[in-house]
N, C-alpha and C positions, 0 to 999 in steps of 0.2 A: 626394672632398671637396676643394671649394677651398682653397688656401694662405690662411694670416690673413694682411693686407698689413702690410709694417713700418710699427711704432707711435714715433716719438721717442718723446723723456722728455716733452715738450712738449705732444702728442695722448695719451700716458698721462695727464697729469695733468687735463688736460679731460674724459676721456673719466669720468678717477676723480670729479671735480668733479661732472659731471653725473647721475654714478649713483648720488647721492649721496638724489636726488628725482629717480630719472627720468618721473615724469610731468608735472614743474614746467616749464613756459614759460621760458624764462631768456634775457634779451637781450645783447646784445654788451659791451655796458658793464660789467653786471654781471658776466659773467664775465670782466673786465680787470681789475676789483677786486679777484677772489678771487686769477685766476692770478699776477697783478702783469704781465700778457704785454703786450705795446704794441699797440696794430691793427694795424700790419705783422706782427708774428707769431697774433694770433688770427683774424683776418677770413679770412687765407688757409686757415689752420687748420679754421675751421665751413664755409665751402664745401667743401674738398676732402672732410668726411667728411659734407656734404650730398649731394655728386657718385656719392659711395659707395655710398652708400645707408643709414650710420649716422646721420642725423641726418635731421631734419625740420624745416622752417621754416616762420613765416608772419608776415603783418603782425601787430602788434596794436596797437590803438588805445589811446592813451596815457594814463594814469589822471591826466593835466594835465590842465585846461581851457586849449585850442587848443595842448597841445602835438604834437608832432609821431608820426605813427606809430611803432612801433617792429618792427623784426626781431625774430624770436623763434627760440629753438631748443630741441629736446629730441630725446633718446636715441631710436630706434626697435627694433624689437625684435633688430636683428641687432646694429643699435651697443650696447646692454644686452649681450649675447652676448658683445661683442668687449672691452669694459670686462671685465665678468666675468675673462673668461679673464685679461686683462692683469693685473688686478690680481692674478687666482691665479699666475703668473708671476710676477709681483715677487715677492708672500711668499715663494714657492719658493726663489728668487734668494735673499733677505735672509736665509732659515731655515740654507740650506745656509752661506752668510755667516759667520752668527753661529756656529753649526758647527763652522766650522772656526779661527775664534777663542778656542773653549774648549780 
């Protein structure tokens, strides 16, 4: 079995964001609103786990009258896979945490 590729806290939090509705279309903007990220850190971010093969893209035509296309992105079934697991890791992370604080 292949190795999972290292996740920042960054592509954790996207990947968490996304799988939130992964079957939902979600454009770059909007997820700049949710993350607070700046497009120097998300733009690099959704290609490299388009390149990947977690993510999927496509134009979509703009619910404006003559606004402009937009990029669109969602989870694919490994990026779903790879969230998952991540976020079962953080729990893990946080359970053993809290743990050891009692």
């Amino acid at each position: 079995m292949a190795r999972a590729p290292n996740v920042s806290r960054q592509t954790a939090l996207l990947l968490s964001i996304l799988l939130e509705s992964p079957a939902q279309w979600r454009h770059g903007y909007q997820l700049s609103q949710i993350t607070g990220f700046k497009s120097g850190t998300l733009y690099p971010l959704l290609m490299r786990l388009e390149e990947q093969g977690f993510l999927e893209s496509k134009w979509q035509e703009s619910d404006r009258p003559g606004g402009p296309p937009r990029h669109v992105y969602r989870l694919t079934a490994s990026g779903r896979a790879l969230a998952r697991e991540r976020r079962a890791t953080l729990l893990g992370k946080l359970a053993r945490e809290l743990g050891k604080a009692t």
